[in-house]
N, C-alpha and C positions, 0 to 999 in steps of 0.2 A: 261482340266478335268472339270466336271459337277460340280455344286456348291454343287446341289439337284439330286440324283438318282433318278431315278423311282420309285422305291421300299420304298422311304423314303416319296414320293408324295404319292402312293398308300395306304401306312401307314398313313400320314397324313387324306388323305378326307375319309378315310374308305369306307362307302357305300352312303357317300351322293352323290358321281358324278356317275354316271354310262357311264364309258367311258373306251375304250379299248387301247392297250397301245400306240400305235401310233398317238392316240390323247394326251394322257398323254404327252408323248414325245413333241408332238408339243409347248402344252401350258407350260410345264415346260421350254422348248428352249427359247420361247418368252418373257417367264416370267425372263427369267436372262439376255436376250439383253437389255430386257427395264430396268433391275435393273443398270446394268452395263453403259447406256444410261446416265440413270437419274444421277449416280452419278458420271460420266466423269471418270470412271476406270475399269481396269480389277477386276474381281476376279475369281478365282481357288482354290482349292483344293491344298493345299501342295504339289508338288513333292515329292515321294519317294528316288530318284537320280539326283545328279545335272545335270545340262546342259548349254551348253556354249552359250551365245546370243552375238551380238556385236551393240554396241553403240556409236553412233557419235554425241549425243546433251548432250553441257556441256558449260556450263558457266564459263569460268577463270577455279577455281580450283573445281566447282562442276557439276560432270557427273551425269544427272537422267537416273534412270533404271527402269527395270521393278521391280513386287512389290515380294519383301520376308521376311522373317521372319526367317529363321533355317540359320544359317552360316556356318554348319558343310560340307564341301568341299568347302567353298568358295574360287573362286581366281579372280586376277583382273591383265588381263593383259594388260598393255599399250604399244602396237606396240612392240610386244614379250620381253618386261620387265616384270615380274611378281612383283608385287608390294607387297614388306613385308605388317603386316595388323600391325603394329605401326608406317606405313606411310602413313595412310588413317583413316577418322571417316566416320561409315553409319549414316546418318541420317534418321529419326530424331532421335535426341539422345532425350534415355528414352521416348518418345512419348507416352502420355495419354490424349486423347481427349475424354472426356466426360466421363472420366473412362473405357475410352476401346484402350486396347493398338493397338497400330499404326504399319505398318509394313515398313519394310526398302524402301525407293524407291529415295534415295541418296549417290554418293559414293564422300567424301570430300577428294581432296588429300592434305597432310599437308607437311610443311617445304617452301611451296614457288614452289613445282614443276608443272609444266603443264601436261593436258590430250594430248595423239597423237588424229590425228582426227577420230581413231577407235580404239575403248577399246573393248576388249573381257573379259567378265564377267560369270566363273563357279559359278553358285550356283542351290538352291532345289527352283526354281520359286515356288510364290501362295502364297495366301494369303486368307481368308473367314470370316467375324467375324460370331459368333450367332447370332444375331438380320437379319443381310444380308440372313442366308439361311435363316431365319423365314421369313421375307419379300417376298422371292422369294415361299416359299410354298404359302401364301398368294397370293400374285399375279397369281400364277399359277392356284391355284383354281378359284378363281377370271374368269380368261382365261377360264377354263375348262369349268365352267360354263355359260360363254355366248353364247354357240350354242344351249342352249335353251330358248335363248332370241332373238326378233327381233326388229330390228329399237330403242337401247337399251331401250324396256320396258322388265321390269324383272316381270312385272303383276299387277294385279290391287288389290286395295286395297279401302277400307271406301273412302277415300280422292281421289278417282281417279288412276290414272297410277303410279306405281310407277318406278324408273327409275334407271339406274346403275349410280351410279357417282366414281369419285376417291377413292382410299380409304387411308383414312389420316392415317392408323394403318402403311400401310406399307412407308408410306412417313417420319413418326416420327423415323419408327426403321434407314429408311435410311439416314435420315437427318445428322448425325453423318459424315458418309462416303463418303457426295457429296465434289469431288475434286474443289472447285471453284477456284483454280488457272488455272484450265484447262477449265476455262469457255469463251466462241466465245461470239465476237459481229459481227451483223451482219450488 
């Protein structure tokens, strides 16, 4: 599910892009792979209804999943045990980083018992903070607007050429979100 609709991108730039929607589209796509990129995670949009995934990477007693937040049909089954939820903690517990709350993408199982080596896990996958779609509107724009730029000069100015660089507004909102536990050496 889309982070940023169309409709919320065309609301955004109003009339300063003049671009039709399959362009929109494009640059909005691009604009949440690199979001999603940069911070080494998915993000989504909350499911409406749960759905079942299965999972085989788990350390001893903690299985990582994918990212949620709403619990409401949660189940967690290990090798068709269904696991009471006063024999498991999600982590992170309480999680606030930076003052902005964190969503689940831990399941601790407690008393000493082991994961089988496929867990099937019901819940309302996704997750999005505010700052995340604000960055991807950013970015998107950003995107939208380079097809009337070439060889990145964005045009000239008193001082010469002026040029497109990164843009540090959306690197600060994302800064929060970057997974560095899931960061590759190469």
């Amino acid at each position: 599910m889309a982070i940023v609709t169309v409709s919320d991108f065309l609301d955004y730039v109003d009339s300063e892009i003049a671009a039709n929607q399959a362009h929109c589209e494009a640059a909005l796509a691009a604009a949440e792979l690199a979001v999603q990129h940069y911070c080494r995670r998915p993000f989504s949009s909350p499911a409406t209804s749960a759905t079942a995934r299965i999972f085989d990477e788990h350390t001893g007693a903690v299985l990582e999943v994918d990212e949620f937040t709403d619990i409401t049909g949660l189940i967690v089954d290990n090798d068709g045990t269904i696991i009471a939820a006063v024999d498991y903690r999600l982590e992170p517990i309480d999680a606030l980083q930076y003052g902005i709350a964190a969503p689940y993408s831990q399941i601790r199982l407690l008393n000493g018992a082991s994961w089988a080596d496929e867990v099937t896990v019901t819940a309302k996958w996704g997750w999005v903070a505010a700052d995340v779609k604000f960055a991807v509107l950013l970015l998107a724009k950003d995107f939208a607007s380079l097809r009337e730029t070439r060889f990145g000069v964005a045009g000239w100015g008193e001082f010469g050429v002026s040029r497109i660089r990164e843009n540090p507004s959306v690197m600060n909102l994302l800064a929060p979100h970057v997974r560095w536990d899931r960061a590759g050496v190469a």
